[in-house]
C-alpha positions as a Markdown table, in Angstrom:
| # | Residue | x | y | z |
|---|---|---|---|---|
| 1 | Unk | 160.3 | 70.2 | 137.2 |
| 2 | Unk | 158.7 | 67.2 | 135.6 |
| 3 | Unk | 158.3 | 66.9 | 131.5 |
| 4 | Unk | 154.9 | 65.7 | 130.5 |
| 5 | Unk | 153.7 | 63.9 | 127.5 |
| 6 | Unk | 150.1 | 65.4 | 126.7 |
| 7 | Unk | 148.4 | 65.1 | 123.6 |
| 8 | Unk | 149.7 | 67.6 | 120.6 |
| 9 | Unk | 152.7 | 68.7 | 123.0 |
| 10 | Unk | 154.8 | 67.9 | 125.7 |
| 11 | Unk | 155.1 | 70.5 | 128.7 |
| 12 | Unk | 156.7 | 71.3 | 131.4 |
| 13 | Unk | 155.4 | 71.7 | 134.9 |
| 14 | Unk | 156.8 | 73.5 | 138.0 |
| 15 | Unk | 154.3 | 73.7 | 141.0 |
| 16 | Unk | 151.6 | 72.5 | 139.0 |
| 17 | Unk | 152.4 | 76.3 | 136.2 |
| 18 | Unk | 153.0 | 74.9 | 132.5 |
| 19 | Unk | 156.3 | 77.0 | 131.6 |
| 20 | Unk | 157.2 | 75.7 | 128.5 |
| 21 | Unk | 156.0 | 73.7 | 126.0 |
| 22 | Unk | 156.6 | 72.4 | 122.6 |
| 23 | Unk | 153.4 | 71.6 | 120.4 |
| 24 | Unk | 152.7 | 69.4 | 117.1 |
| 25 | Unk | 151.0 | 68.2 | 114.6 |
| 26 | Unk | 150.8 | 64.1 | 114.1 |
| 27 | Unk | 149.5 | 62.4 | 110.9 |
| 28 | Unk | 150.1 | 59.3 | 109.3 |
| 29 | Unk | 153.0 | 58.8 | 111.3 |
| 30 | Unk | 154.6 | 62.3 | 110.5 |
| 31 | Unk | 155.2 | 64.8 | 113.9 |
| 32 | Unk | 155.5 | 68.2 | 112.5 |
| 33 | Unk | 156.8 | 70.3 | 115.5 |
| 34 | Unk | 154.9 | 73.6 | 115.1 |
| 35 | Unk | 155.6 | 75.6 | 118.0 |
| 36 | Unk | 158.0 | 76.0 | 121.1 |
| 37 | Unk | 157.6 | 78.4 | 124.0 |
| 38 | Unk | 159.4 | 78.5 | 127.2 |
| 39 | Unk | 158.7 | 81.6 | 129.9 |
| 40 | Unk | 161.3 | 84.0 | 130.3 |
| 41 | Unk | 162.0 | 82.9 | 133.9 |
| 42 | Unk | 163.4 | 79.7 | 132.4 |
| 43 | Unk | 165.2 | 81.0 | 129.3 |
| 44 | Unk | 168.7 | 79.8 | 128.7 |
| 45 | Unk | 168.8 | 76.9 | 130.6 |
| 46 | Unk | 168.3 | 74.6 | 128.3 |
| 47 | Unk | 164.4 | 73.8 | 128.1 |
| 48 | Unk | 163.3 | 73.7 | 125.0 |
| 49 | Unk | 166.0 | 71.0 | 124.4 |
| 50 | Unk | 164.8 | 68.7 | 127.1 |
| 51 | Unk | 161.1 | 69.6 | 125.6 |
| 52 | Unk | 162.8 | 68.3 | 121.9 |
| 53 | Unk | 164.7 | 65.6 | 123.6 |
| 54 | Unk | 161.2 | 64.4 | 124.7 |
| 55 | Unk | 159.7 | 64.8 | 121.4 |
| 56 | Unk | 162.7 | 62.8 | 119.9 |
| 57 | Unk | 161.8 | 60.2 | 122.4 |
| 58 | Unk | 158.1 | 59.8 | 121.2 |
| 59 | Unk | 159.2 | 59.6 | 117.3 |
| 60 | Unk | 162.4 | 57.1 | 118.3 |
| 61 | Unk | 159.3 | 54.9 | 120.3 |
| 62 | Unk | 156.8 | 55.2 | 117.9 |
| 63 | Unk | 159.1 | 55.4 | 114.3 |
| 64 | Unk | 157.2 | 58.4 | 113.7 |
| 65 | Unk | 159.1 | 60.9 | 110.7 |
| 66 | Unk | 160.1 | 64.4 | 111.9 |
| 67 | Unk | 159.4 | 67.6 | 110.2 |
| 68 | Unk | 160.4 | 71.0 | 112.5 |
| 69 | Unk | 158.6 | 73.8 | 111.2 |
| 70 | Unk | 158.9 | 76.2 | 114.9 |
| 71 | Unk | 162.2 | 78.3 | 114.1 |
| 72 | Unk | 164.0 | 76.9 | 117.3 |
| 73 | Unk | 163.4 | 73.2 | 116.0 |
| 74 | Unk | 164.5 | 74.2 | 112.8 |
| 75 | Unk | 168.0 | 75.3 | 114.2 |
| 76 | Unk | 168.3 | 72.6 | 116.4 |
| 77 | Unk | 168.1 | 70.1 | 113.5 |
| 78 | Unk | 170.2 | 71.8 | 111.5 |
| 79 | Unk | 173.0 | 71.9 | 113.8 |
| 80 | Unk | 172.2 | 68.0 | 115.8 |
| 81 | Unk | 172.8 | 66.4 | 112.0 |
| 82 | Unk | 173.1 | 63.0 | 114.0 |
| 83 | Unk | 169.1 | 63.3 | 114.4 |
| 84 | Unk | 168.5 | 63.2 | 110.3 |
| 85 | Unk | 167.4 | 60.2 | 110.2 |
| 86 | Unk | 164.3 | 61.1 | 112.2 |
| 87 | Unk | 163.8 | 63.8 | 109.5 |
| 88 | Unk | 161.1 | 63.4 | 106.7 |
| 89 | Unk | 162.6 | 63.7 | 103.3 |
């Protein structure tokens, strides 16, 4: 299983098969997180926060401003508060 930075997204990989991903938008130092998908072989275990985790990374790195659009990153900032900073107001 291996998490890859590609440009617009990060994905991740098992035998060479993308089965999840997490795409955005970047511009002007805002990452709007648009869209998050994850097979249904690998639901509930916890992908599309390591896919978030990875896209926190890249806006910690870079001080890029978060907006989530994608429902799921949409409820994940609004129950990880501690990540608000990394929000654009």
């Amino acid at each position: 299983m291996n998490i890859i930075r590609e440009e617009s997204k990060v994905s991740l990989y098992i035998n060479n098969n993308e089965l999840a991903y997490m795409k955005y938008d970047l511009n002007d130092n805002i990452l709007k997180i648009t869209h998050t998908y994850v097979s249904d072989a690998l639901r509930g275990q916890g992908i599309a926060g390591k896919l978030i985790n990875e896209v926190i990374n890249i806006c910690k790195e870079n001080n890029y401003k978060i907006v989530p659009i994608c429902s799921y990153a949409v409820k994940f900032f609004e129950k990880n508060t501690q990540y608000n900073n990394l929000l654009k107001k």
